[in-house]
N, C-alpha and C positions, 0 to 999 in steps of 0.2 A: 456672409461677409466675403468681399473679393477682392482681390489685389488684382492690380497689374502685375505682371512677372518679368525678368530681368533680362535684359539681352544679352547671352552669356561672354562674347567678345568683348561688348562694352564692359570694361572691367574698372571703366573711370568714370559711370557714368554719373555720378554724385558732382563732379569737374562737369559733366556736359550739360548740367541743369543749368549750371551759371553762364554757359555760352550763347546763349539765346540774343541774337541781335536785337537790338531796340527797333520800335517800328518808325519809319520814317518821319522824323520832326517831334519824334519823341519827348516830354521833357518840355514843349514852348506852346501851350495853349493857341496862342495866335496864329501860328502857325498853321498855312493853307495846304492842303491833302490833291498832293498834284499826283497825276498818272499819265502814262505815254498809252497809246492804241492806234492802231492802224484806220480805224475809222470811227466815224459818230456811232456810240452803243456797242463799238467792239469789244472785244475783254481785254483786260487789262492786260499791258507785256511789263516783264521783267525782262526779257531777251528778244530777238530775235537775227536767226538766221539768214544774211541773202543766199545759203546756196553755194554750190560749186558756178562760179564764172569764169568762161574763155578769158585768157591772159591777154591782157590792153584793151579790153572790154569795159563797159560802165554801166551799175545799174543803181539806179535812182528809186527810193524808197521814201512816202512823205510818212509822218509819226505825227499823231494828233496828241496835244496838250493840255488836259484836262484837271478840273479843278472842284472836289464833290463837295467841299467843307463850303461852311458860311463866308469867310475867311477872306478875303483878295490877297492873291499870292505878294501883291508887290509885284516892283519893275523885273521883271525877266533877265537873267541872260543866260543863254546856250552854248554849250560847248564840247568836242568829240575830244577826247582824247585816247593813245592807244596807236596805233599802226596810222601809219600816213594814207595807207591804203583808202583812209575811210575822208569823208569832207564834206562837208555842213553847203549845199548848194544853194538852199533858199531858207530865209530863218524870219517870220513871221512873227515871232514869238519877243524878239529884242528889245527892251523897254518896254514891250506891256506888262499891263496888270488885269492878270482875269479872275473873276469871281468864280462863282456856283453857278453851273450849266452854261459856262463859258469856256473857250477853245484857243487855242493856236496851231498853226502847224509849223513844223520842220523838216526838210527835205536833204537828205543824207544819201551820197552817191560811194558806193563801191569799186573801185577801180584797180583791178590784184594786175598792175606791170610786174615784168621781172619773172624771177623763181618762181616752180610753183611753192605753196608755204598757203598753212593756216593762220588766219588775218582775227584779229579784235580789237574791240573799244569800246568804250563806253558815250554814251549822249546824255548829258545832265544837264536838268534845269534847274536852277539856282534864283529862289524869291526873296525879296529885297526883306522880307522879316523869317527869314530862316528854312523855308519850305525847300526841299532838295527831292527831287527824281532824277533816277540816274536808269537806263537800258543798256542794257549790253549789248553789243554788236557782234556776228562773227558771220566768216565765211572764207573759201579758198579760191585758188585756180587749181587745184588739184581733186582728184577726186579721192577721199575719206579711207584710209587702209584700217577698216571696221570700225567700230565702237567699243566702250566701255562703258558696261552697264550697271547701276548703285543703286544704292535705296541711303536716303536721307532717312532718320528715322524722327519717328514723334517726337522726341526732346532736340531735334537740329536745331541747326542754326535760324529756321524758318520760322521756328516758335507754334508750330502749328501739328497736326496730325503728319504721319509718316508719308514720304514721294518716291516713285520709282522714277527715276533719271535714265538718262542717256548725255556723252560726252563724245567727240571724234576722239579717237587714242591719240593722234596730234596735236589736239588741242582745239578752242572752239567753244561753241555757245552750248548751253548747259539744253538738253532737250527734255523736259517733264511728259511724261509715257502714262503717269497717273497719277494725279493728285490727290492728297487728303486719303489716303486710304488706310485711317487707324490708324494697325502696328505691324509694317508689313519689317521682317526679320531677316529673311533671306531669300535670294535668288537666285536660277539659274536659267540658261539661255539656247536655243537652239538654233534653224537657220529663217526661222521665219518668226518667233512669237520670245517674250521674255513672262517668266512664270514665278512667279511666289510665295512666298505662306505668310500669313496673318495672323499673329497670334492671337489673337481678341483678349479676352481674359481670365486669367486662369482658378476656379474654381475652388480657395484652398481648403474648405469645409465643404464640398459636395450640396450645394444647395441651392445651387443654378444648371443652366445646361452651357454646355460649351459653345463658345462662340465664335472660334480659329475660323478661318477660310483658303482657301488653294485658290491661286486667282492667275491667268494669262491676258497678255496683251499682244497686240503686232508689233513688232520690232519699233515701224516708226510712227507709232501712237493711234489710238482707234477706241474704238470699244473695249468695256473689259469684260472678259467671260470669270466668271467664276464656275471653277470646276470641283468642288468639293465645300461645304459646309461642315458648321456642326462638331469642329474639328478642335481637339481640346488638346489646346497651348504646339502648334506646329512649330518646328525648331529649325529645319533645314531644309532643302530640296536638291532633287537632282531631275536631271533629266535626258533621255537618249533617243529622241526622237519618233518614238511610239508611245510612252508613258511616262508621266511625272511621278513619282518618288521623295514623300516626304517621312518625315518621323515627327512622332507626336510625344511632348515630355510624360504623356499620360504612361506611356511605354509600347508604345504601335509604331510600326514600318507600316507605311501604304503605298498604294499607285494607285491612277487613275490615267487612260487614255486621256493622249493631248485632244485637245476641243472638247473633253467631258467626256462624261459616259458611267460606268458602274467603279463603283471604292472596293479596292478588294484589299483586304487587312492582310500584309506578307508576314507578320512577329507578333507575337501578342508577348507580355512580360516581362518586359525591357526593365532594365530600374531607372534610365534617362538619359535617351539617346539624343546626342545634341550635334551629329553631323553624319550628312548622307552622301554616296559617291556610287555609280554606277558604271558599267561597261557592258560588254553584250551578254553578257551568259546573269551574272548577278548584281545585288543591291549591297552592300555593304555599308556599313553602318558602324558608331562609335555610341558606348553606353559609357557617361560617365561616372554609375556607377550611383550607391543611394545612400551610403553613409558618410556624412560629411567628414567626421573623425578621419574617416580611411584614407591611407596612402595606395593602397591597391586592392582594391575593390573595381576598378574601370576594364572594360572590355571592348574586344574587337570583333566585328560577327559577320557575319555573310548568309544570304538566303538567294537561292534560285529565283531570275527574275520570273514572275508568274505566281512566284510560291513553291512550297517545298521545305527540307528539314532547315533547321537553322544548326548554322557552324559556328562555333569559337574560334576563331585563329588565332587570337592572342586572349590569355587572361591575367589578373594581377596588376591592371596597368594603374600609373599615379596619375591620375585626373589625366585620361585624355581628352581631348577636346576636339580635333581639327582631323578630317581622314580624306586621302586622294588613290586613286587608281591608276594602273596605267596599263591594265589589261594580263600581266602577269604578275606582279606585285602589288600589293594596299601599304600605304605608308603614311603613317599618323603622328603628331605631336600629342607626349606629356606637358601636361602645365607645370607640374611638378611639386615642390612646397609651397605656403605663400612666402611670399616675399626673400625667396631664396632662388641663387642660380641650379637648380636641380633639373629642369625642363629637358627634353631628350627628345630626339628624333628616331624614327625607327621605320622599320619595313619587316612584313612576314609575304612570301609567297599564297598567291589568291588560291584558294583548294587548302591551305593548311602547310604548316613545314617551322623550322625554326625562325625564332623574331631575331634579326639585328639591330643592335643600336649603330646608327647612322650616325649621331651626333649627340655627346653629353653636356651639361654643364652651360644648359641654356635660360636664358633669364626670361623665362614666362612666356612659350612661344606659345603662340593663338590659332596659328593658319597658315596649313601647310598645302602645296600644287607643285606636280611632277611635269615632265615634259619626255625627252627620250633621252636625255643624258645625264640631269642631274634631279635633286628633291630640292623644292625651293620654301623656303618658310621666316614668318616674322618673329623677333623675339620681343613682346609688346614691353620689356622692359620695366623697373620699378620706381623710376625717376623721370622729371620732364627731361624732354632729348639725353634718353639713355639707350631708345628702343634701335631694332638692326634689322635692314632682310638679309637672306643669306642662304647659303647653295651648297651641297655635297654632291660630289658621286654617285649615282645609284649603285649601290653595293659598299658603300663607303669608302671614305679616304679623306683628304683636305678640306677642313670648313672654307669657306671663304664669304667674307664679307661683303655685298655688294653698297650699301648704305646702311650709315650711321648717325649717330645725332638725331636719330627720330622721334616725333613726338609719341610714344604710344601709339605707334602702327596695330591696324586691327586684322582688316581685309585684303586679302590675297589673289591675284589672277595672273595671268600667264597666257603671250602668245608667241610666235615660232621666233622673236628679237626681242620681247624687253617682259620686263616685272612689272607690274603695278599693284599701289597699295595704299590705302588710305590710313592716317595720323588725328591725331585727336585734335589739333591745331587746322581741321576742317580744309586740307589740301589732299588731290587724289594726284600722286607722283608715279614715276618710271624711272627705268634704269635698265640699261642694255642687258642681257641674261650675261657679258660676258665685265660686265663694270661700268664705271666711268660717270660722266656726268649726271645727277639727280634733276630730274625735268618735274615742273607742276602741269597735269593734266588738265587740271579743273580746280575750284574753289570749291570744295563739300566737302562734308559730314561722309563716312560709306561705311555702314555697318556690315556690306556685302556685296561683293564686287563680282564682274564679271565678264569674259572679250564675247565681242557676237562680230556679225556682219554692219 
């Protein structure tokens, strides 16, 4: 017997079975199954990018309108909505009606005047007995201050197996790096490749072999390599530019050189380490510890990257979940009771020394990332729009709130200006590291977030 096994962030995920969007024309039998593609037999888009464009510049894109059902859409009509930027230059498609292996086109110019600024819209076509396609548009006059990186997981919003995404942190067209790939849980990112774990299925009577996998892509989408198999129930990854670094719920710390190569087991004996965080010298890692009953049972650890003794830094903790580094200190969130404010923040010095509490009396924090000045972390809250990100001191002193009203914030990242973090209400937002206005990065789901290039 096998179970799936639980994505331990998603702490709502029973709420995210029911979010599953309908599929397009869902609901009206008659109803024609139209698709957008850049040419005859191309693949299908949901999005597409023009690109960074010279300011008062124009680039002209045509989008083919396709029709696979038995069905005739009915009379057509097209329409961009979204940034002026974008304009419907030739529309082919207005008043007709196409059947099965019949076509239209529409031709769509980009023209970013002004500011530079990241531009969107959507193009929907709309059939006279209810068939609707709609593509998203995006693109800038500016060139992209990096990305943010997410995985969509199997129960998304997609309805479908799990996606590793790419988003401009400005804002912009959603970019899919790999599609359909199971149950990909978390990621992390380096300057050239984004890298994953795959949980597959977790074995709960011993009577299969494990089916996890470790997987990298190129930043902007290619091949996937898989770098590791065989890999039972993978939870987390890190990575520092020589070696990938995951933990498996089985109770193993691993790595494996980036592009592949040999698995070398760093920890055996873990009772369930469910987050991994690295710097140059070691691997550290969060054991949540194996007795459910327990309030502290949970541990903090450290091993030489390469291998070597393994260290306790902290022991006794209540359900930690979430650990970051930042090259002289490891600092972690408790989850705390359920459904109680008990959740705490903390930091012990990397090598060993006494634990500070950073921050008490927190409502369920999930996911916690440092920077050089403060400890930044979500508290996923116990109510719809309860949840908060929020910032201390390193060393402690003042919480402070950065945003509130969140739906169930899960995922955490962090670059040298703002927070981002993804909510259960399938929006990935920001917020300045120093406050202020709550921005939507993207529309998804992010089990697992992270900044790249």
């Amino acid at each position: 017997m096998k179970r799936r096994r639980w994505v331990f962030g998603a702490v709502v995920v029973a709420g995210l079975l029911a979010f599953v969007a309908p599929a397009v024309g869902q609901g009206k039998a008659e109803s024609a199954s139209l698709g957008w593609s850049r040419s005859r037999g191309g693949a299908e888009l949901t999005s597409y990018d023009f690109g960074t464009v010279d300011g008062g510049a124009s680039v002209v894109k045509g989008f083919r309108l396709g029709n696979s059902s038995l069905t005739k859409s009915g009379k057509l009509a097209i329409s961009v909505t979204g940034s002026s930027r974008f304009s419907i230059t030739s529309d082919k498609c207005r008043m007709k009606s196409i059947g099965k292996k019949l076509w239209c086109w529409v031709g769509v110019a980009y023209r970013p005047v002004g500011a530079p600024a990241s531009d969107s819209a959507t193009l929907r076509a709309t059939g006279a007995h209810g068939a609707i396609r709609s593509l998203s548009l995006c693109g800038s006059n500016a060139e992209p201050a990096g990305h943010l990186y997410f995985i969509e997981p199997e129960y998304g919003r997609r309805g479908e197996p799990g996606w590793v995404d790419s988003v401009p942190r400005d804002g912009g067209c959603v970019t899919t790096l790999a599609p359909k790939e199971d149950t990909p849980v978390a990621l992390a990112v380096d300057s050239t490749h984004v890298y994953w774990v795959d949980v597959g299925v977790v074995d709960e009577f011993g009577d299969g072999e494990p089916d996890g996998a470790v997987k990298e892509v190129p930043l902007g989408g290619g091949p996937v390599t898989t770098l590791a198999t065989l890999q039972d129930a993978p939870e987390a990854v890190a990575v520092d530019g020589t070696n990938v670094y995951w933990v498996n719920l089985n109770g193993t710390v691993n790595e494996v050189p980036v592009g592949g190569g040999l698995v070398t087991t760093l920890a055996t004996g873990q009772a369930e380490p469910v987050s991994v965080a690295v710097d140059g010298t070691h691997v550290y890692w969060i054991d949540y510890g194996d007795d459910p009953l327990s309030e502290s049972d949970g541990t903090v650890n450290e091993v030489p990257v390469g291998g070597g003794p393994v260290t306790t830094l902290a022991a006794g903790q209540d359900r930690p979940v979430s650990v970051a580094v930042d090259g002289t200190h490891v600092y972690w969130v408790n989850l705390g009771k359920s459904l109680e404010s008990t959740g705490t923040v903390n930091e012990v010095p990397a090598g060993g020394g006494p634990v500070i509490t950073l921050a008490t009396g927190q409502d369920r924090p999930v996911s916690v990332a440092v920077d050089g000045t403060h400890v930044y972390w979500v508290n996923n809250g116990i109510d719809v729009q309860t949840g908060t990100v929020n910032k201390v001191p390193l060393g402690g002193g003042t919480v402070t709130t950065l945003a509130s009203g969140q739906d169930f914030p899960e995922a955490l990242a962090l670059d040298s200006t703002h927070v981002y973090w993804s909510t259960f209400d399938a929006r990935l937002n920001k917020v300045r590291l120093d406050g202020g206005q709550v921005t939507r990065v993207a529309y998804g789901l992010g089990v697992s977030l992270a900044v790249g290039p």
